[in-house]
DOKOLBA-913484 format. One record per residue: residue number from 1; residue in one letter; chain; x negated, y, z of N, C-alpha, C in turn. Coordinates in Angstrom, 2 decimals. Layout:
BEGIN
     k   r   c       n_u       n_v       n_w      ca_u      ca_v      ca_w       c_u       c_v       c_w
   NUM   a   A         X         Y         Z         X         Y         Z         X         Y         Z
...
END
This chain:
BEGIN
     k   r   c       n_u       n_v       n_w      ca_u      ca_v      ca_w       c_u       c_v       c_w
     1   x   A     17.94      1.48     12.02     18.54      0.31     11.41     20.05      0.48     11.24
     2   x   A     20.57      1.27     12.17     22.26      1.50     12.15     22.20      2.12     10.31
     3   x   A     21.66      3.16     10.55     21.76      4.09      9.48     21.44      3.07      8.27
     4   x   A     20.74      2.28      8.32     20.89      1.24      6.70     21.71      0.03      6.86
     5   x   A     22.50     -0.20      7.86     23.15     -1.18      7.99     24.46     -0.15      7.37
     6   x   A     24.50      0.94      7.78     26.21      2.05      7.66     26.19      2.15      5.51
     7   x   A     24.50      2.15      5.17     24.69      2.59      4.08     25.31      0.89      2.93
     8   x   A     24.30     -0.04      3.08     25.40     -1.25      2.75     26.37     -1.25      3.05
     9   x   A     26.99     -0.89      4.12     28.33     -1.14      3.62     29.14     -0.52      3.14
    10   x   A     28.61      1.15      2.60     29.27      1.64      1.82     29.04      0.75      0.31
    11   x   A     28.13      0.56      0.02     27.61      0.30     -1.29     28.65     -1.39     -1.91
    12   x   A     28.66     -1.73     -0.51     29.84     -3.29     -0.91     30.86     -3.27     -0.98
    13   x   A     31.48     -2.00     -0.02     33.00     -1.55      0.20     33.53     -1.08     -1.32
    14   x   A     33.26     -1.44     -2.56     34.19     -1.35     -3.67     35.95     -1.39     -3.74
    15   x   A     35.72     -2.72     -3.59     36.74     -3.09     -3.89     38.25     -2.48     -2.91
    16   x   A     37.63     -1.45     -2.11     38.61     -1.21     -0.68     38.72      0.91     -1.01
    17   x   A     37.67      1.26     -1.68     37.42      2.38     -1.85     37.04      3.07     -3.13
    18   x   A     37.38      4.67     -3.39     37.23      4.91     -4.69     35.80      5.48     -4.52
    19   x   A     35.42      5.38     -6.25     33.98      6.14     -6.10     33.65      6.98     -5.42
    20   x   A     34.58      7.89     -5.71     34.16      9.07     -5.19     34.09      9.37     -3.47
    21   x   A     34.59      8.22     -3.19     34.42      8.11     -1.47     33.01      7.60     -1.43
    22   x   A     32.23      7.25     -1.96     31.09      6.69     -1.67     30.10      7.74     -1.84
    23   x   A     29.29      7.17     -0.73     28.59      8.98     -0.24     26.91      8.81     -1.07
    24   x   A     27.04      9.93     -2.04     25.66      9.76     -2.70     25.03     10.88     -2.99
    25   x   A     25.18     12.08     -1.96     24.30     12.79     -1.95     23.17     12.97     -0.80
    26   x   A     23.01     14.12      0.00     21.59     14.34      0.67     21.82     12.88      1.75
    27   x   A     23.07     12.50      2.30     23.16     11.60      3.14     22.83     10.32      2.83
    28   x   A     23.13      9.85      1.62     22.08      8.75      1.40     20.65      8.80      0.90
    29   x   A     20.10     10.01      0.76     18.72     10.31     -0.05     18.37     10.54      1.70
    30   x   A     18.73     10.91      2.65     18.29     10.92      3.92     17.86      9.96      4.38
    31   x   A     18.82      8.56      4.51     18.45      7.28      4.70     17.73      6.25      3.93
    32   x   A     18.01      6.59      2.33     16.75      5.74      2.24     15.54      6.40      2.26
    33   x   A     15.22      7.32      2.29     13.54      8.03      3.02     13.50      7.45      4.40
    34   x   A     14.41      6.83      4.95     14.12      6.40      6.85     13.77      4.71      6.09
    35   x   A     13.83      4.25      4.88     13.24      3.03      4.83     11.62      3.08      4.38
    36   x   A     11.45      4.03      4.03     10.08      4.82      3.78      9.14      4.99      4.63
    37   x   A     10.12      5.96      5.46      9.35      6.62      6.82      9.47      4.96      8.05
    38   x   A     10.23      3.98      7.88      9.94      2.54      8.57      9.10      1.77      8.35
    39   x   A      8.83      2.03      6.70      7.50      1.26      6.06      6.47      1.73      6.42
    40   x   A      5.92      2.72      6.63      4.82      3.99      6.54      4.68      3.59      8.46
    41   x   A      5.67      3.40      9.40      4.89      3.27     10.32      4.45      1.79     10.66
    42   x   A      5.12      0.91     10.03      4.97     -0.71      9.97      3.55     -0.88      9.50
    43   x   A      3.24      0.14      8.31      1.88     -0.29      7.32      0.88      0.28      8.44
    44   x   A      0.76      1.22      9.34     -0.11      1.69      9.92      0.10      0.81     11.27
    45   x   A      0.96      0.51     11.93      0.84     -0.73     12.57      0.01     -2.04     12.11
    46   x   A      0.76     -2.53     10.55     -0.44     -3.69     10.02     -1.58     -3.64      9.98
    47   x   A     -2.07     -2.31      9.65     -3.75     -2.11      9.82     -4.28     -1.93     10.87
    48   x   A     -3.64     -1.46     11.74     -4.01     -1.73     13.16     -4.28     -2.52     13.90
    49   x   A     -3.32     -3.79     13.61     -3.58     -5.43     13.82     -4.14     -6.13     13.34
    50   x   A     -4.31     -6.19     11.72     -5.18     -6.58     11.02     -5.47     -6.46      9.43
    51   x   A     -5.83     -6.81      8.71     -6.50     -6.57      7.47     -5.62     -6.32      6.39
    52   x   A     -5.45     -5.74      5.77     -4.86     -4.81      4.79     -5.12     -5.52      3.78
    53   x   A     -4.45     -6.96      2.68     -4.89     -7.36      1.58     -4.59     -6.13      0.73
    54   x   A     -5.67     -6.26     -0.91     -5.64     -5.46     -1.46     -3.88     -5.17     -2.05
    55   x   A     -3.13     -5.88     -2.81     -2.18     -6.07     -2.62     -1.22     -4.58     -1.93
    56   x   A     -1.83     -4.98     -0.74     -0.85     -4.29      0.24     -0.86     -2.76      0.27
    57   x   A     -1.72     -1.94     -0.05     -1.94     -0.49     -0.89     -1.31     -0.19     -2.33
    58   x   A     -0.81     -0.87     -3.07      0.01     -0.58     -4.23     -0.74      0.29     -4.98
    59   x   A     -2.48      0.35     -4.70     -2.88      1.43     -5.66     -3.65      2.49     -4.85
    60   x   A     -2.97      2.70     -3.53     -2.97      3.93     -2.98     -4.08      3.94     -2.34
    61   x   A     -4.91      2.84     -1.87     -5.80      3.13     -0.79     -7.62      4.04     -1.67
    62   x   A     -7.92      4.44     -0.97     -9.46      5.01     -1.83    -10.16      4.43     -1.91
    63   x   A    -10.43      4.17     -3.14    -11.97      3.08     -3.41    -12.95      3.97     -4.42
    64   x   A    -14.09      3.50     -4.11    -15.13      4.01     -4.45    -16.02      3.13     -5.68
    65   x   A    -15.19      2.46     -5.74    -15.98      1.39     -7.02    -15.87      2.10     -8.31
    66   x   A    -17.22      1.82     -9.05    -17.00      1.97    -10.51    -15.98      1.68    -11.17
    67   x   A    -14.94      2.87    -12.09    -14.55      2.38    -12.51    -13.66      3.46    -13.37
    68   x   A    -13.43      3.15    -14.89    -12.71      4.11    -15.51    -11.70      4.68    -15.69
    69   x   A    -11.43      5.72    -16.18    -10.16      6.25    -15.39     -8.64      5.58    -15.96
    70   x   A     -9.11      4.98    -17.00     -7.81      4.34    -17.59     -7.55      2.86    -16.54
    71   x   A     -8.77      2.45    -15.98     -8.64      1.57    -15.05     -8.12      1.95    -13.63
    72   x   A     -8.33      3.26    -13.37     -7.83      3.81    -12.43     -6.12      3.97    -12.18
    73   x   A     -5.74      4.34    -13.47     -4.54      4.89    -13.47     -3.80      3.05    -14.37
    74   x   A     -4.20      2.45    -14.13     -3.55      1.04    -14.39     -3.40      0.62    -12.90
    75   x   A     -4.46      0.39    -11.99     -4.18      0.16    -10.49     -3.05      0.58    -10.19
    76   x   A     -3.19      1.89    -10.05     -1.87      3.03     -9.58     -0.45      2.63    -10.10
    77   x   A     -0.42      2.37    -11.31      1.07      2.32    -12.47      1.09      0.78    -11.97
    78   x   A      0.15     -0.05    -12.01      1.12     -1.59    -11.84      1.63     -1.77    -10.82
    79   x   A      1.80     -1.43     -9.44      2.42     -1.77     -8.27      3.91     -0.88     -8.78
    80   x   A      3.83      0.05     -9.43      5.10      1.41     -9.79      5.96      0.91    -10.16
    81   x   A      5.55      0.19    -11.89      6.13     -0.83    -12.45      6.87     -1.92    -11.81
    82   x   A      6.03     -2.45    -11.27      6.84     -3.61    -10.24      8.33     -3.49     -9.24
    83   x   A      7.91     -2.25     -8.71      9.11     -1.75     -8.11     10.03     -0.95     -8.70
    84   x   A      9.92     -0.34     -9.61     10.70      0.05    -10.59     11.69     -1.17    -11.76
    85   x   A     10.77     -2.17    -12.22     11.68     -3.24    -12.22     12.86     -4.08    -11.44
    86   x   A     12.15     -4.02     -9.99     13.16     -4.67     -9.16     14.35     -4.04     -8.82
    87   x   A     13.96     -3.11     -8.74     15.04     -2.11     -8.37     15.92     -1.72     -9.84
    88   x   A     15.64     -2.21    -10.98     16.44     -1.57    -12.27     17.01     -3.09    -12.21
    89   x   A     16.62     -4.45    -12.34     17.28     -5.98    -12.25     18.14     -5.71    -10.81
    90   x   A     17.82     -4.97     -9.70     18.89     -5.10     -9.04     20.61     -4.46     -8.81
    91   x   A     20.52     -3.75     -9.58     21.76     -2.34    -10.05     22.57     -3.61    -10.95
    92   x   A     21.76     -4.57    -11.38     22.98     -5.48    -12.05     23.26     -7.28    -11.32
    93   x   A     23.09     -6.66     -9.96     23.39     -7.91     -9.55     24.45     -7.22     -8.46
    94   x   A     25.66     -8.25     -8.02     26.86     -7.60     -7.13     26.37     -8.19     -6.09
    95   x   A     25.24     -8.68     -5.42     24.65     -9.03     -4.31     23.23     -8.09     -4.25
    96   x   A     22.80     -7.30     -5.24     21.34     -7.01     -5.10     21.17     -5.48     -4.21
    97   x   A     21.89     -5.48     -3.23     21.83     -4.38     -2.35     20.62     -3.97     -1.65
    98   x   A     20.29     -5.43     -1.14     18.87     -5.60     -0.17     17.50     -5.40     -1.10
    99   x   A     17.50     -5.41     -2.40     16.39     -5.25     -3.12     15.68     -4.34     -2.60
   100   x   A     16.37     -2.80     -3.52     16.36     -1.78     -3.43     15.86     -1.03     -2.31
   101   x   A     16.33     -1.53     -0.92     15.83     -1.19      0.30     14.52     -1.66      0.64
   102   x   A     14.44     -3.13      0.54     13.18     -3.44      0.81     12.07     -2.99     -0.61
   103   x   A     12.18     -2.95     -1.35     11.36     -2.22     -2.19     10.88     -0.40     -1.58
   104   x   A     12.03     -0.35     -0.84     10.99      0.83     -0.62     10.38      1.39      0.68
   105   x   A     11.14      0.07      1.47     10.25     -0.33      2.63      8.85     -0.92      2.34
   106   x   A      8.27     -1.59      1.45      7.20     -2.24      0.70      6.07     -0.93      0.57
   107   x   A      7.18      0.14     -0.27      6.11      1.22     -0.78      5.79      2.00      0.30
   108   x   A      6.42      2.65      1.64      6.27      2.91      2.76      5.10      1.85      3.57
   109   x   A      5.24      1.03      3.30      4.09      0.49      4.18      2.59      0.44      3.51
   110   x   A      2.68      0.75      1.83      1.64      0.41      1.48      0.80      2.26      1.79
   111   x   A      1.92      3.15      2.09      1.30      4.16      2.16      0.67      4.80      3.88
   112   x   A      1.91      3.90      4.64      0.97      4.00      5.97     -0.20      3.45      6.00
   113   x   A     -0.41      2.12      5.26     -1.65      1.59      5.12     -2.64      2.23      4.93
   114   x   A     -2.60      3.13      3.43     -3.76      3.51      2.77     -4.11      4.44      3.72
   115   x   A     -3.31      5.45      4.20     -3.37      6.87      4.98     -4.35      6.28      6.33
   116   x   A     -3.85      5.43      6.92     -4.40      4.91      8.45     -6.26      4.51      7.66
   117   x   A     -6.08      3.53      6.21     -7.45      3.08      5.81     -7.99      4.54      5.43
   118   x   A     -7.82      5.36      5.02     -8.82      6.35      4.82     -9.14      7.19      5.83
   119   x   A     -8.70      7.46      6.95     -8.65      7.82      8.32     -9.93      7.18      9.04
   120   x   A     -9.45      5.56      8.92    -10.41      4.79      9.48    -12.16      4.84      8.80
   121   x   A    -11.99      4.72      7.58    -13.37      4.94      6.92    -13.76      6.25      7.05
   122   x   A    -13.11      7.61      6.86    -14.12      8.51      6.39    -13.76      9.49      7.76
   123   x   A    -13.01      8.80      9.02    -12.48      9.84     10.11    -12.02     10.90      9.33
   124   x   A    -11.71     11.86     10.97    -10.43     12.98     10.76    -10.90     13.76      9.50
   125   x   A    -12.31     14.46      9.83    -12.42     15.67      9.03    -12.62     15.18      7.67
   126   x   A    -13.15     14.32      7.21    -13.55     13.85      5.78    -12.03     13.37      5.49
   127   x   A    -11.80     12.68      6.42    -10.42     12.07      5.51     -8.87     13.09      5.41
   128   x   A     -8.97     13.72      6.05     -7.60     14.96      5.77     -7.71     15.17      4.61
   129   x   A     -9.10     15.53      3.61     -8.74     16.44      2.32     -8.46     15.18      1.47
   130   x   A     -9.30     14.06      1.93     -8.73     13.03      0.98     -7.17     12.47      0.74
   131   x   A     -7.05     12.30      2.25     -5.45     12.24      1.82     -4.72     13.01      1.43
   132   x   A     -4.80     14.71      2.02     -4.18     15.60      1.62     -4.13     15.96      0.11
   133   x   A     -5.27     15.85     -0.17     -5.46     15.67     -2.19     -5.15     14.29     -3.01
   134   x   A     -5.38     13.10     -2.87     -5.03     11.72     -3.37     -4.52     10.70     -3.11
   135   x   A     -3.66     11.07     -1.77     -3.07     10.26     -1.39     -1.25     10.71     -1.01
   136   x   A     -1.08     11.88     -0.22     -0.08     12.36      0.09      1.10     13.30     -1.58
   137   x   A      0.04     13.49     -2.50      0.75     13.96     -3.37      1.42     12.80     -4.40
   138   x   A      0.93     11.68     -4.53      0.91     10.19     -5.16      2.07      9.84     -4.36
   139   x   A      1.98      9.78     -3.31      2.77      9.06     -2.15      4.13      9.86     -2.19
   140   x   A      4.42     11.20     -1.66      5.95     11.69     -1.81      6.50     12.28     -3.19
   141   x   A      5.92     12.06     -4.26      6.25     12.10     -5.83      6.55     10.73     -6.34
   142   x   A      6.26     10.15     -5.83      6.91      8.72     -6.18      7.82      7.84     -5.46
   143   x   A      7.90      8.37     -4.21      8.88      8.10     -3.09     10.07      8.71     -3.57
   144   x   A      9.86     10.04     -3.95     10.95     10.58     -4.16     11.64      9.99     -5.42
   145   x   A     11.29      9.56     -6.59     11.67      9.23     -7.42     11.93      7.81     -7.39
   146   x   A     11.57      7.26     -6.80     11.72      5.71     -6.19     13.34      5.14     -5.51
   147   x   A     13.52      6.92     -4.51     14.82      7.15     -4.07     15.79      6.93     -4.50
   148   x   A     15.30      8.41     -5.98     16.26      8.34     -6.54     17.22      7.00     -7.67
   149   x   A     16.01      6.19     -7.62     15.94      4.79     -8.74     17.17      4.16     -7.33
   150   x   A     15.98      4.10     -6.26     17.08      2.56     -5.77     18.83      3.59     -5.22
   151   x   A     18.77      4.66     -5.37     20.06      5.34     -5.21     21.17      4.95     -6.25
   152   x   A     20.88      5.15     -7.36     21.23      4.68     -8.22     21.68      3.00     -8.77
   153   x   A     20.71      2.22     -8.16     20.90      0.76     -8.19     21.44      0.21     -7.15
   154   x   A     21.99      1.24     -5.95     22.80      1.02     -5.31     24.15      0.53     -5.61
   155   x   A     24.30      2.05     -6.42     25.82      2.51     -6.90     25.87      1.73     -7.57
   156   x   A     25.29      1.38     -8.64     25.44     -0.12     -9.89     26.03     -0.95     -9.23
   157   x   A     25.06     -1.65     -8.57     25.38     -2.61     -7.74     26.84     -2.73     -7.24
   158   x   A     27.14     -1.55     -6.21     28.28     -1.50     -6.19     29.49     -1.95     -6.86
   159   x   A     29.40     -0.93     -8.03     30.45     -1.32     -8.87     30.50     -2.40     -9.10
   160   x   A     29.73     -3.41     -9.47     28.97     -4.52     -9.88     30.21     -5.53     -8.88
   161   x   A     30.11     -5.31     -7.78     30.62     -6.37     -6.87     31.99     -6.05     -6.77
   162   x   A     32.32     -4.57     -6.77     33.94     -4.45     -7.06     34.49     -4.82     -8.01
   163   x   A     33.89     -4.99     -9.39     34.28     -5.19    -10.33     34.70     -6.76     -9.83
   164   x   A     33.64     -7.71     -9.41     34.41     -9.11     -9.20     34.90     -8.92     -8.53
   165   x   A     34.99     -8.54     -7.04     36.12     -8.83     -5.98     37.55     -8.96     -6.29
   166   x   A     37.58     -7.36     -7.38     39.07     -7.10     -6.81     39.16     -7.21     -8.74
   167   x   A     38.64     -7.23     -9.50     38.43     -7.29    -11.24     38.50     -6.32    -12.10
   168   x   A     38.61     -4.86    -11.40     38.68     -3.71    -11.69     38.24     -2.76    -11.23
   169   x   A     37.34     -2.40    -12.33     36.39     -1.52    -12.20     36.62      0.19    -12.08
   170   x   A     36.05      0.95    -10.72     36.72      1.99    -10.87     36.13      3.07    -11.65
   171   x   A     34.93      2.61    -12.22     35.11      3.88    -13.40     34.89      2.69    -14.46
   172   x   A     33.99      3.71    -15.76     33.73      2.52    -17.28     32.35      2.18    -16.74
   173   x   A     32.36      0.59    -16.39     30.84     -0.19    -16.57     30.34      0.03    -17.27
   174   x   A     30.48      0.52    -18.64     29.81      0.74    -19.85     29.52      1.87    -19.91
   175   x   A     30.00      2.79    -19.63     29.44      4.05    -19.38     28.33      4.26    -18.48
   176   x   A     28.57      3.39    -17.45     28.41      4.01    -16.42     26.34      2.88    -16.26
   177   x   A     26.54      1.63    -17.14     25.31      1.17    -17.37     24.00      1.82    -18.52
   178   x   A     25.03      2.81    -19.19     24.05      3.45    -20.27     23.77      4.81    -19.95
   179   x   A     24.08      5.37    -18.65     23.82      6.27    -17.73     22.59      6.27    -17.06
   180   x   A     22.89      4.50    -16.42     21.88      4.01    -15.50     20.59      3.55    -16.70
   181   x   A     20.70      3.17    -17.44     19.30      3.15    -17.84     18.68      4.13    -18.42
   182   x   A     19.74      5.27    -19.03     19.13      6.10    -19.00     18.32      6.74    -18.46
   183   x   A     18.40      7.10    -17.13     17.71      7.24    -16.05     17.04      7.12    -15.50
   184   x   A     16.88      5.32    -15.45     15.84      4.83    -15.54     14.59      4.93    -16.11
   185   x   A     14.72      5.22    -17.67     13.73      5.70    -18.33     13.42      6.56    -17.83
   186   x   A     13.78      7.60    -17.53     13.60      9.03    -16.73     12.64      8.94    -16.10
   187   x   A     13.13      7.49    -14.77     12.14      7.60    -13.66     11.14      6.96    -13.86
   188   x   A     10.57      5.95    -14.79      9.46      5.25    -15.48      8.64      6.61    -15.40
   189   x   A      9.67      7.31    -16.95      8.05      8.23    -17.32      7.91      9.21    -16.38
   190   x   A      8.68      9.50    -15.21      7.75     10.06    -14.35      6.68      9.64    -13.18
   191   x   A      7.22      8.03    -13.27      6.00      7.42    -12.53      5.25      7.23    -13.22
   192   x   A      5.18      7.12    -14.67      3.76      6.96    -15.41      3.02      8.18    -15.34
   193   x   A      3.71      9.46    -15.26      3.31     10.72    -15.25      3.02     10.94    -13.94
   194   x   A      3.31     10.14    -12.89      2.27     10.67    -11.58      1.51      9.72    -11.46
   195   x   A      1.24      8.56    -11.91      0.05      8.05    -11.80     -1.38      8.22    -12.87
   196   x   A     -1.10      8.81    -13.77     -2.20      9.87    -14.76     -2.39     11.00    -13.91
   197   x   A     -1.91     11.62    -13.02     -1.97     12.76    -12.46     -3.03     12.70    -11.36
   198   x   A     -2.38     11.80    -10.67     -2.99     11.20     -9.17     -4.74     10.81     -9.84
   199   x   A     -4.77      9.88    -11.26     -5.42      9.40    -11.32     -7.09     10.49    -11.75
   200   x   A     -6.37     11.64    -12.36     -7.14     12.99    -13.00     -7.44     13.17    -11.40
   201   x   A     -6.51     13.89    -10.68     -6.74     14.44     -9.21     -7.75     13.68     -8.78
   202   x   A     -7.98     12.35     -8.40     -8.82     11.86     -7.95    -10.40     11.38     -8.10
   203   x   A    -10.07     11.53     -9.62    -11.65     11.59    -10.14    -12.03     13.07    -10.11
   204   x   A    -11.13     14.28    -10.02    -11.89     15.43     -9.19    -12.42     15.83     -7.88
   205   x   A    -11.29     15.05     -7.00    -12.11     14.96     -6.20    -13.16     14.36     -5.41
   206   x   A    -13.30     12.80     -6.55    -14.47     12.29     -6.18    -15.86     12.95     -6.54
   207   x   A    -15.56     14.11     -7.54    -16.74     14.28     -8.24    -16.95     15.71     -7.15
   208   x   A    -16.03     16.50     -6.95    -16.75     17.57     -5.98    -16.63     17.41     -4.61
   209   x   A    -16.19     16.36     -3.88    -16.44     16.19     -2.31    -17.32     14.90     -2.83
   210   x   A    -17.93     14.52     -3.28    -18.87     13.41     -3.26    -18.39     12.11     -2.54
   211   x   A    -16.99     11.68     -2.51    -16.64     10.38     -1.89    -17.66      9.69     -1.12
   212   x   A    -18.47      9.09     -0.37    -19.56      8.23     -0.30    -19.08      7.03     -0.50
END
């Protein structure tokens, strides 16, 4: 908790500091993966205590229901979407610091979840290849890019609030917002592109380990 309490306040400290003092390489891609790796043991705690609404898997957990693959890979992409929005509306708010974090505390828990639920249904030996094939590759390909989104809607943000504090902005907002959505797009189509992926992967391996 130190370590995400140290990183807000880089992200608010604008108005006191120049960009380039604000730390945005492996050291903040370090810490927000520890809001990940907090979610991921919270979600396997929740299932431990009790019931996992569907909801609460973002897609991720294994189901065995009929169902087509364009329906498959819509499950997967709408929880993506969701957090990918919040986190792109929050880069333009000079308060939206906390989004970003808890968004990916959210996705961390939905993946301790699924991991602990497929464990629980199909035990150790059946369930390793499942997760190891449809769950763990879904899970840190989109974490990672998730990172890199709320990393980014950090720094917005940032500026965002220096710009009012002190009324001057230390680089061009305008530049620096047609950067950020650029980017954004970026990280869309690669979450649309790992959830077609995940979604192929998984109808292979339902079809040659026989899911039950």
């Amino acid at each position: 908790m130190k370590s995400i309490k140290h990183l807000l306040f880089h992200t608010v400290s604008y108005r006191r500091t120049a960009t380039s003092s604000i730390p945005t390489g492996t050291l903040v891609i370090r810490r927000l993966f520890l809001c990940i790796l907090l979610g991921v043991a919270l979600g396997t705690a929740w299932l431990a205590c009790d019931t996992v609404p569907t909801y609460g898997y973002q897609g991720l957990a294994v189901s065995t229901e009929p169902q087509t693959l364009w329906t498959l890979c819509c499950r997967v992409a709408k929880p993506l979407l969701l957090l990918w929005i919040c986190c792109l509306a929050s880069g333009f708010s000079a308060i939206g610091q906390p989004i970003p974090l808890l968004m990916l505390l959210l996705r961390g828990v939905a993946i301790g979840a699924a991991i602990a639920q497929c464990f629980l249904q199909y035990g150790l030996a059946h369930g390793l290849p499942i997760v190891g094939l449809c769950i763990l590759p879904l899970a840190f390909s989109t974490s990672w890019i998730l990172v890199l989104a709320a990393r980014d809607a950090l720094r917005l943000s940032g500026q965002t609030a220096g710009y009012l504090f002190s009324g001057k902005p230390h680089v061009d907002i305008k530049d620096m917002t047609r950067t950020y959505g650029i980017k954004f797009l970026a990280w869309l189509v690669m979450l649309l592109a790992a959830s077609v992926l995940h979604s192929l992967m998984f109808a292979f391996v339902y079809f040659k380990l026989h899911i039950p």
